[in-house]
C-alpha positions as CSV (number, residue, x, y, z in Angstrom):
1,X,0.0,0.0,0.0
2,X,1.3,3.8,-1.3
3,X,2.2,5.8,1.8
4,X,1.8,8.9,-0.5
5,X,-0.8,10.0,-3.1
6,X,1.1,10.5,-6.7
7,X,-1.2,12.8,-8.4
8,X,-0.6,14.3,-11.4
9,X,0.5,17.7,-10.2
10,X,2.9,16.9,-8.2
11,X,6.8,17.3,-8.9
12,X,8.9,16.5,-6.9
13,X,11.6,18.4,-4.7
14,X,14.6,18.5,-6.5
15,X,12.7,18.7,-9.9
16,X,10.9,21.6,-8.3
17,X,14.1,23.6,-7.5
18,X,15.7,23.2,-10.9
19,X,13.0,24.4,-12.7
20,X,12.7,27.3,-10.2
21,X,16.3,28.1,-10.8
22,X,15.8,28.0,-14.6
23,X,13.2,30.1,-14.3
24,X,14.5,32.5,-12.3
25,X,17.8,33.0,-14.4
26,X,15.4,33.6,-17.4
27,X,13.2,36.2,-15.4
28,X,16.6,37.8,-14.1
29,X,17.9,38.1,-18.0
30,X,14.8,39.3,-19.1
31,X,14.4,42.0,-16.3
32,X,18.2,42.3,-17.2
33,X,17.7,43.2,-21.3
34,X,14.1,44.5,-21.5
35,X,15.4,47.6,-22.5
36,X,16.9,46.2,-25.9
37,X,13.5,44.4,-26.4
38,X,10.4,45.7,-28.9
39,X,7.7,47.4,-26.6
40,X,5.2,45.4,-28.2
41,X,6.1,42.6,-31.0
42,X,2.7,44.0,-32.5
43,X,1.5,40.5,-33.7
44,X,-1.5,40.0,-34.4
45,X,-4.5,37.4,-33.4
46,X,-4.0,34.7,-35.4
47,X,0.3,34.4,-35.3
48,X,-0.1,34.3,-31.7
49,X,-2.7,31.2,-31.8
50,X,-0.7,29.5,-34.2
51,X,2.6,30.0,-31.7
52,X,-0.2,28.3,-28.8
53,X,-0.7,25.4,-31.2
54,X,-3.1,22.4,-29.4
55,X,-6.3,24.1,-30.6
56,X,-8.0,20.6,-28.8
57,X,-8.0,20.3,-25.1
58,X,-4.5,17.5,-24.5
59,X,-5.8,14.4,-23.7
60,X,-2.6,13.6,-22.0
61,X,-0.1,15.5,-19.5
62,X,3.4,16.9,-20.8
63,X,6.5,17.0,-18.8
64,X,6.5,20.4,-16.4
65,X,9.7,21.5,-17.9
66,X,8.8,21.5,-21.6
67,X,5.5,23.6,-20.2
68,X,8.0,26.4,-18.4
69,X,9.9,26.5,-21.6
70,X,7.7,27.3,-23.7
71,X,5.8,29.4,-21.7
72,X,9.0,31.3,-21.0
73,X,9.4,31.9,-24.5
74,X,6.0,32.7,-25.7
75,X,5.8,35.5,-23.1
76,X,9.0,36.7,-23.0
77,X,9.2,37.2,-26.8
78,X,5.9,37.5,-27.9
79,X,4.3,40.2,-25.6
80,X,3.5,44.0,-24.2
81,X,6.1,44.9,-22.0
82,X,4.6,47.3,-19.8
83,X,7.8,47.7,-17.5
84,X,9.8,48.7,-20.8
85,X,11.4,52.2,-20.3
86,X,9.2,53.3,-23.3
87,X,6.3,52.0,-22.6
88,X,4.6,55.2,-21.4
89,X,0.7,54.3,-22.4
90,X,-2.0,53.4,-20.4
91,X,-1.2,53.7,-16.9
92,X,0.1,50.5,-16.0
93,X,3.2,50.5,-13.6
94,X,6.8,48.8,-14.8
95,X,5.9,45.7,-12.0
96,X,9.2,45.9,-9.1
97,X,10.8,42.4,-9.3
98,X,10.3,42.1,-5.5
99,X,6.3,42.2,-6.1
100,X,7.1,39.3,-8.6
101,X,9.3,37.2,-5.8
102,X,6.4,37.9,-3.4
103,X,3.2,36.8,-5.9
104,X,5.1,33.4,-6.0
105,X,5.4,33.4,-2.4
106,X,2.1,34.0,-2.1
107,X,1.1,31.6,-4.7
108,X,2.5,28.9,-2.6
109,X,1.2,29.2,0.6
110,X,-1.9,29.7,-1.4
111,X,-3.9,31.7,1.5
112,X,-7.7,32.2,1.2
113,X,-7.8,36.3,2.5
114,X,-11.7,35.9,2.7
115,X,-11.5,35.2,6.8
116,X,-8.5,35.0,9.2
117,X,-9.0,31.6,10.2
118,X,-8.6,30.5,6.2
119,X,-5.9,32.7,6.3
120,X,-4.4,34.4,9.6
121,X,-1.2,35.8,8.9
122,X,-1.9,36.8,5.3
123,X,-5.1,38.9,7.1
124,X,-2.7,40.6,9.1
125,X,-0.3,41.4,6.7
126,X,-3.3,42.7,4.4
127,X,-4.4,45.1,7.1
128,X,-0.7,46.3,7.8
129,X,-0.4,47.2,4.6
130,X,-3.8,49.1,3.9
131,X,-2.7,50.9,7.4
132,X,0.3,51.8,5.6
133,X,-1.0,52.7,2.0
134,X,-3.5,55.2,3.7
135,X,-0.1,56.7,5.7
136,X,1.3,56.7,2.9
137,X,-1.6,59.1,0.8
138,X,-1.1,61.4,4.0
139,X,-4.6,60.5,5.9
140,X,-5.1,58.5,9.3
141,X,-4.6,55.2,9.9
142,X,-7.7,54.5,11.0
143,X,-8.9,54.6,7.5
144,X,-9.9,51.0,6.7
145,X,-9.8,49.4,3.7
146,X,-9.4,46.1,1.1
147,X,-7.4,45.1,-1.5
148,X,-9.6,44.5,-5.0
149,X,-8.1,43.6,-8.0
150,X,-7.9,47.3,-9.5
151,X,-9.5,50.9,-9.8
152,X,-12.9,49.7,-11.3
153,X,-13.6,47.3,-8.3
154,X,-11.5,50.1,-5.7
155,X,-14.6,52.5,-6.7
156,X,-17.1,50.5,-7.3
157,X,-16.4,49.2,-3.6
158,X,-16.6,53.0,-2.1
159,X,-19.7,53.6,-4.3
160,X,-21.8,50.7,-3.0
161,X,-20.5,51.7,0.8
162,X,-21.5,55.3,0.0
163,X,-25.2,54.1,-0.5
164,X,-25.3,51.4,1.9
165,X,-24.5,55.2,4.4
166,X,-26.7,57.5,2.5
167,X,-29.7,55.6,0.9
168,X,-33.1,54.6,3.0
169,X,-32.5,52.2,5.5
170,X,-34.6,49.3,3.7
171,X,-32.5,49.6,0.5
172,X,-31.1,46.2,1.0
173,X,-34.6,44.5,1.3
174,X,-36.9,46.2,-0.8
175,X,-33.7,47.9,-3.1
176,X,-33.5,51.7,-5.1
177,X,-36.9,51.6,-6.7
178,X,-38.3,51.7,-2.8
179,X,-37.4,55.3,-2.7
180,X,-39.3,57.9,-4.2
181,X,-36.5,60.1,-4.7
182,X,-34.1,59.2,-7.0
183,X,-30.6,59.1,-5.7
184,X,-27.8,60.7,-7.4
185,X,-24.2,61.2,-8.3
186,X,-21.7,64.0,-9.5
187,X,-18.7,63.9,-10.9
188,X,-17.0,66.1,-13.5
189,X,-16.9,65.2,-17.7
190,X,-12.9,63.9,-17.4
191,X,-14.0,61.1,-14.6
192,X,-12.8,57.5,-15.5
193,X,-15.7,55.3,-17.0
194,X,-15.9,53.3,-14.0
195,X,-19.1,55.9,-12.7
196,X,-20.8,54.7,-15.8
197,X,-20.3,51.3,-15.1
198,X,-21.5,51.6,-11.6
199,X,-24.8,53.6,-12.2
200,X,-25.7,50.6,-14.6
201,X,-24.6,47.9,-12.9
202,X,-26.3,48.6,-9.7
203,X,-29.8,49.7,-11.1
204,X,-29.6,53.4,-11.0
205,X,-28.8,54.1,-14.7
206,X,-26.5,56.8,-16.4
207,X,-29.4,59.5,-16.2
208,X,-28.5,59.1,-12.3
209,X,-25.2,60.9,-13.0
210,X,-24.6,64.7,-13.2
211,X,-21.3,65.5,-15.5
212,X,-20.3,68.8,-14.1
213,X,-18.2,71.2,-16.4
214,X,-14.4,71.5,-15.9
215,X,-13.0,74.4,-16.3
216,X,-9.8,75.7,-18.6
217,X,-7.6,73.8,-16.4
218,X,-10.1,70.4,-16.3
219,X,-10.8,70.6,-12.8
220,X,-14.7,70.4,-11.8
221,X,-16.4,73.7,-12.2
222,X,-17.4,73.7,-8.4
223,X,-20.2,76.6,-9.0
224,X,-21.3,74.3,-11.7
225,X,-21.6,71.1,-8.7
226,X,-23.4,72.9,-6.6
227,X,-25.8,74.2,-8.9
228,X,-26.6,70.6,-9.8
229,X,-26.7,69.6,-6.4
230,X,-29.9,72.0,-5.3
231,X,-31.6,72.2,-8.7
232,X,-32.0,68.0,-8.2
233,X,-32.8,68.9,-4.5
234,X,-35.6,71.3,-6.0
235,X,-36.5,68.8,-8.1
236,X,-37.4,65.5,-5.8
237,X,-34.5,64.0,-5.9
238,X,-32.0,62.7,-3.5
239,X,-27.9,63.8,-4.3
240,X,-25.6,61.5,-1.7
241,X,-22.3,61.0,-4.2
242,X,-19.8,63.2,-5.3
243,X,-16.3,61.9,-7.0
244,X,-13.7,64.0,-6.6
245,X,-10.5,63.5,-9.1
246,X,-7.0,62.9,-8.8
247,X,-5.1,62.8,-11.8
248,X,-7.5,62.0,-14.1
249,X,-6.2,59.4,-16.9
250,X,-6.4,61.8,-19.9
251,X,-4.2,65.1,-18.2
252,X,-3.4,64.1,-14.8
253,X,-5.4,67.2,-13.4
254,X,-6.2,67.1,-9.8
255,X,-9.6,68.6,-8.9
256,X,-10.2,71.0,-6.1
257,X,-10.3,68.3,-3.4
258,X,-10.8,71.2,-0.6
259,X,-13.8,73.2,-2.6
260,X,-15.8,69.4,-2.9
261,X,-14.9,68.6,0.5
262,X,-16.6,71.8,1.5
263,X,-19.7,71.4,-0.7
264,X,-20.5,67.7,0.5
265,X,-20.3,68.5,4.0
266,X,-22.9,71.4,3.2
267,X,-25.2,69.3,1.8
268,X,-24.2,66.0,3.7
269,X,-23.1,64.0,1.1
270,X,-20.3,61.0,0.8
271,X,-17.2,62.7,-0.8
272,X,-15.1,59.8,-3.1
273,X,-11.6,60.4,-4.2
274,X,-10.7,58.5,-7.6
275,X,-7.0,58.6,-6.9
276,X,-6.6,55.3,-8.7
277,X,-3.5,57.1,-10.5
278,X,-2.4,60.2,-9.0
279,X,-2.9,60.3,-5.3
280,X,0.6,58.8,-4.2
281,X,2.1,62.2,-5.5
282,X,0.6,63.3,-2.4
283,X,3.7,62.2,-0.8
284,X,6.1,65.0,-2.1
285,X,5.9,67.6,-0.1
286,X,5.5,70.2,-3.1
287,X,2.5,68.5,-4.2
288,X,0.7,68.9,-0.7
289,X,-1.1,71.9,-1.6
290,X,-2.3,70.2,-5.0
291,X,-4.2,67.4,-2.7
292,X,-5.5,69.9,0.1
293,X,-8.5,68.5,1.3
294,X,-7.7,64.7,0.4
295,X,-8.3,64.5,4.4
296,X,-12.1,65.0,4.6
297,X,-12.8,62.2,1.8
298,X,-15.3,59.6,3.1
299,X,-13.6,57.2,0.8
300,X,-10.4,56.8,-1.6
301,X,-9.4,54.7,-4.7
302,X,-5.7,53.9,-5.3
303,X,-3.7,51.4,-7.4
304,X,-0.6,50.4,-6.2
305,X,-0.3,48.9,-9.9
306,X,-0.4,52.2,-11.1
307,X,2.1,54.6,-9.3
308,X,3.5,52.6,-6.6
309,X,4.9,50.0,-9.6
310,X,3.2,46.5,-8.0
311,X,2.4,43.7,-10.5
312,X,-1.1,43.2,-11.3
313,X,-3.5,42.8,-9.7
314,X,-3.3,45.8,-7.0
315,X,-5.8,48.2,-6.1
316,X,-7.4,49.0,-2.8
317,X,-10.4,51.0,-1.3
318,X,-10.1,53.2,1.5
319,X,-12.8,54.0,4.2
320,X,-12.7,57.0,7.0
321,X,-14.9,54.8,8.7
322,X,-14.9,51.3,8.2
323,X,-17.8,50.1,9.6
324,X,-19.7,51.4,6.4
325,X,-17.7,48.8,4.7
326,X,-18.9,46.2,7.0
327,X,-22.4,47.6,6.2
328,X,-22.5,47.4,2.6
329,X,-21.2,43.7,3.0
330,X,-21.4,41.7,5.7
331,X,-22.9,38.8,5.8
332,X,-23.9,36.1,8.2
333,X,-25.1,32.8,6.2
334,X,-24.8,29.1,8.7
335,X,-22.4,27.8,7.0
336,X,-19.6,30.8,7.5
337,X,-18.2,29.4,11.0
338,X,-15.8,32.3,11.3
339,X,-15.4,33.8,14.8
340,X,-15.0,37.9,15.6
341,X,-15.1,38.0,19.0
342,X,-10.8,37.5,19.4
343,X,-10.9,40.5,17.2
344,X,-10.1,38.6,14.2
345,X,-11.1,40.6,10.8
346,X,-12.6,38.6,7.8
347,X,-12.4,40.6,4.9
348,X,-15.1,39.0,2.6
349,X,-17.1,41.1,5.3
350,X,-15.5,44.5,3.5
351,X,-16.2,44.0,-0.1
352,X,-18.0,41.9,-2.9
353,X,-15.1,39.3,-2.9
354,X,-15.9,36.1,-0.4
355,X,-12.7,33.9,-1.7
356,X,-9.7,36.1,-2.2
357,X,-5.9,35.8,-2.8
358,X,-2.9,37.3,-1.3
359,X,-2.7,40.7,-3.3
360,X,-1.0,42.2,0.0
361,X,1.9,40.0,-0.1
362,X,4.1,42.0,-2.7
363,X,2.6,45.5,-2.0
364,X,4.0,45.0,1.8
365,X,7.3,43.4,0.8
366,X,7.8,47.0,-1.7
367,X,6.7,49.3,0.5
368,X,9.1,48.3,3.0
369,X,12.2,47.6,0.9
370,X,12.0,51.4,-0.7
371,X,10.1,53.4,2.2
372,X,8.7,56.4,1.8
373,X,12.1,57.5,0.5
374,X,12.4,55.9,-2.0
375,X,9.3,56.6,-3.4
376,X,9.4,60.0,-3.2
377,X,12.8,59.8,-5.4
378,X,11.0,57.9,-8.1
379,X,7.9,59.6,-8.1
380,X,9.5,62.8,-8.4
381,X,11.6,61.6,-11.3
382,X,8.6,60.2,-13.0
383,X,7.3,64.0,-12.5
384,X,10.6,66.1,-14.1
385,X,10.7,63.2,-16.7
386,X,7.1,64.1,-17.6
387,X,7.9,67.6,-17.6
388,X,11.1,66.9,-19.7
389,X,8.9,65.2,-22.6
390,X,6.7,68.7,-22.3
391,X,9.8,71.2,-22.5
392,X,11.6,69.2,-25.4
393,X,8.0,69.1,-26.9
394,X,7.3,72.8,-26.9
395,X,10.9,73.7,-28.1
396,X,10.9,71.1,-31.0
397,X,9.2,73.0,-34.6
398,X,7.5,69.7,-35.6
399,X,6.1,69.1,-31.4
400,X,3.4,71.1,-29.8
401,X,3.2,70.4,-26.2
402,X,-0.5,70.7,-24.8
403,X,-0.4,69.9,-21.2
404,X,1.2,68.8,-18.4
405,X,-0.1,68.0,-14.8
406,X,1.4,64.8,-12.4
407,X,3.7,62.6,-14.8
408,X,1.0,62.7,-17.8
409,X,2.2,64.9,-20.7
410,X,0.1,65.8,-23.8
411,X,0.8,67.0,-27.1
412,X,0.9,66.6,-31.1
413,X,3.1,66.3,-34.3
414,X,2.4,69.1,-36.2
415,X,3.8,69.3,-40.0
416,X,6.1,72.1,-40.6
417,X,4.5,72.7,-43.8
418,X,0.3,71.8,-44.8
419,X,-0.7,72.4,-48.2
420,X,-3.1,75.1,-48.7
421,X,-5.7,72.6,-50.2
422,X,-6.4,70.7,-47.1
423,X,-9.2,72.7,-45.9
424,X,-9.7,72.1,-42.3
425,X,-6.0,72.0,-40.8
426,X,-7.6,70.7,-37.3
427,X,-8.9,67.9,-38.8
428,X,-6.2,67.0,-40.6
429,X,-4.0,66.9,-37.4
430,X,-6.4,65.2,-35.3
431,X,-6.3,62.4,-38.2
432,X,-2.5,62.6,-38.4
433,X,-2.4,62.3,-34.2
434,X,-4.8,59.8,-34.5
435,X,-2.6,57.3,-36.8
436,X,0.5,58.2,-35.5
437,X,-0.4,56.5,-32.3
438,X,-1.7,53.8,-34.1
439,X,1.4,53.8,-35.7
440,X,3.7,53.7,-32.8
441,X,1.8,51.0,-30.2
442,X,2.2,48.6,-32.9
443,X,6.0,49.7,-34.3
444,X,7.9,48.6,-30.8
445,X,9.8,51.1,-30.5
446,X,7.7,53.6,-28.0
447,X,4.0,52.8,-26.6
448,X,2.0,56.2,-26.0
449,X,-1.8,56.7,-25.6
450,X,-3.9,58.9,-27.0
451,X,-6.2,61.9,-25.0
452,X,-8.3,64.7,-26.5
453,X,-7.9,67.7,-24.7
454,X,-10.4,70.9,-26.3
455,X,-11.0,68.8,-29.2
456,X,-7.4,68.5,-29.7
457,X,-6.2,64.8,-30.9
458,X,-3.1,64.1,-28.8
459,X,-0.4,61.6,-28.2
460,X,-0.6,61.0,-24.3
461,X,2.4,59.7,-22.3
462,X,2.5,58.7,-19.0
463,X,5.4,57.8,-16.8
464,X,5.0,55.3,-13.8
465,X,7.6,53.5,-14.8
466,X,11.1,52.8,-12.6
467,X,13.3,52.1,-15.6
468,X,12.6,55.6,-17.6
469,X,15.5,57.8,-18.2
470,X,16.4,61.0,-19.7
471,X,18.1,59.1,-22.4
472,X,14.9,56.9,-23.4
473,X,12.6,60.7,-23.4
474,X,15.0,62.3,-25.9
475,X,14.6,59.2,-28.1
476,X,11.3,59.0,-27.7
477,X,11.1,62.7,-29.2
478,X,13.3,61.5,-32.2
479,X,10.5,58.7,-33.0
480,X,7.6,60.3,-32.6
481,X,8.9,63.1,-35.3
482,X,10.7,60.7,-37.6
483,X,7.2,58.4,-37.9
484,X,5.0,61.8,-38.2
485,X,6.9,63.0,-40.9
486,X,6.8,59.4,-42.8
487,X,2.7,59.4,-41.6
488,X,2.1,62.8,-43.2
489,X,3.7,62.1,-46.5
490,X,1.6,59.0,-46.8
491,X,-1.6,60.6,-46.0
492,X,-1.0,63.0,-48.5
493,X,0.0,60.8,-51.2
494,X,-3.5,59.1,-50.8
């Protein structure tokens, strides 16, 4: 009789740590020589399924090392490379190799963060590090919190806490239709799509949402906010959210945290931060000013994927009062035999996840091998590189730099010469901007976004990335002129 199962799965120790070594030496050379690497391969659908192959589930296992291989290579060679010192794009962090040691950690021990008793020490380290992440924006530990597995769920978290707080007290038996008054939300035209997904998802729809104004600088046009505020008061209905920005995704503005602050506790309504992307900037002491008021927010989004350079998946909500959390969510069904009375904290009782992993795990081990330090050195580099790409912009005769706020940068190619037969010049560049980005996130050799800012087409970079230098932003202003110029004689040779 076997003393041991032999499953499938199983490999055994010493097979174990030579494929971990392997592995590890490739993931070192890689981190190693990313640099000299495409951004982006730019292959399309059907060359990467042909590089899977086994279009038909395999009816038969195959040896774990020929599986690392190959998976080795078809990432490492055929991929995005978000952590590439050019990829400046959608705001996705360059992930810190320590993050990456930590998810395999993690991996392994394999804890279930839904309830300390699944998962004890992982709980703790999860609420060490949400007490640190809200010291870390510059409000009070006491804020409580969870991670979630980016900015959509970090809002849509805050939002359902918000009306848990402000809506009737039978919402969660007879739901929104059992008020009369229609419950709303504000936020200004450049917040993320997330609000949209919210209103629909959770049965208020998008006519529930007021898009303020912004004004010449983006920020929410607060005598616009409040105007909306008591005409829906006038009108029957019942205001109780308000989204306050910063660093939206298109221009990195920050709202006027203070001046919403001020309105919501006039009119008692939940104030929301969607810092998702710019809110660690709060730590540099210049920047204070910029986040004023970041203090008096009910709740706040942030994505330590983003600006604080964790792998995916990182984001986390943050609660000045965490018992609205445990309001929104909590749940007591027969079956969950998880004890509270030893104050032991089971976070499926603080957002919509019941099962969860360790997302905690590599966000604790990188705070606490840079410290707050460290990340004010590379935030603030991300910052003067952003402003570098704006300067080098405005001087260059074929560049027009549009805006710069946090590390996001705007601006356009602009031909040095446009025939006189091309009627509308604006449209032209917005359709030259428009293909040149194209044009680049598929060329490899820079990946920038794209933004419109006044109904101006732009090419959007923004830098959250660890490896960017001064070097790679004077290059980059090399390529993006050298491919506009090629782009423009094509388009007029059509």
């Amino acid at each position: 009789m076997e003393k041991h199962r032999k499953a499938p799965l199983e490999i055994s120790s010493k097979e174990y740590k030579s494929l971990g070594y392997k592995l590890i030496e490739s993931i070192s050379e890689f981190n190693e020589t990313i640099a000299n690497k495409p951004v982006t391969t730019g292959e399309k659908p059907k060359q990467l399924q042909g590089l899977l192959g086994n279009k038909s589930f395999p009816e038969s296992g195959m040896p774990a090392e020929t599986l690392l291989s190959k998976a080795t290579d078809l990432l490492f060679n055929h991929s995005l490379f978000n952590g590439h010192p050019k990829f400046m794009g959608y705001i996705t962090g360059s992930a810190a190799p320590i993050g990456a040691l930590g998810d395999m950690l993690a991996a392994t021990v394999n804890p279930n963060v839904g309830a300390f008793a699944l998962g004890p020490m992982a709980t703790e380290i999860e609420k060490q590090t949400i007490q640190w992440l809200a010291e870390f924006i510059g409000v009070s530990s006491d804020y409580g919190g969870v991670l979630v597995s980016g900015g959509n769920m970090a809002n849509f978290t805050a939002f359902l806490a918000a009306r848990t707080a402000k809506a009737p007290s039978d919402i969660k038996e007879n739901g929104i239709n059992s008020n009369s008054k229609k419950l709303m939300m504000y936020c200004s035209k450049s917040t993320h799509t997330w609000i949209d997904k919210a209103a629909i998802l959770f049965g208020h729809g998008t006519n529930a949402i007021r898009w303020i104004e912004t004004d010449a600088d983006n920020k929410m046009n607060l005598e616009a906010l409040e105007l909306a505020i008591t005409t829906d008061i006038i009108d029957g209905h019942e205001p109780f959210f308000v989204v306050g920005t910063a660093g939206d995704v298109s221009t990195g503005t920050v709202d006027d945290l203070e001046g919403i602050a001020a309105i919501c506790k006039l009119y008692h309504l939940w104030f929301h931060i969607d810092g998702a992307y710019g809110v660690p900037a709060n730590i540099l002491p210049e920047l204070e000013m910029a986040f004023k008021g970041i203090k008096d927010a009910d709740s706040i989004a942030i994505d330590p994927h983003k600006w604080l350079y964790s792998p995916l998946e990182a984001g986390c909500t943050l609660v000045k009062n965490p018992k609205h959390l445990v309001d929104a969510y909590s749940s007591h069904p027969e079956y969950y035999n998880f004890a509270t009375e030893n104050a032991e904290q089971n976070f499926y009782e603080y957002g919509l996840q019941n099962s969860r992993g360790f997302r905690a795990l590599k966000i604790w081990l990188m705070l606490q091998q840079v410290g707050r330090k460290g990340y004010r050195e590379m935030i603030n580099e991300d910052i003067e590189l952003s402003r570098l790409l704006y300067r080098l912009s405005d001087k260059h005769p074929e560049l027009e730099a549009i805006t710069q706020n946090l590390s996001i940068t705007t601006f356009r190619y602009i031909p040095t010469e446009i025939s006189k037969d091309i009627k509308d010049n604006e449209a032209y560049l917005n359709k030259l901007n428009e293909a040149l980005v194209n044009n680049l996130q598929q060329g490899g050799k820079v990946f920038v976004s794209n933004a419109i800012v006044h109904n101006t087409y732009c090419l959007r970079s923004c830098i959250v990335n660890f490896r960017t230098s001064k070097k790679d932003i004077e290059e980059i202003i090399d390529i993006v002129v050298t491919e506009g110029r090629k782009l423009h004689k094509e388009l007029l040779s059509k």
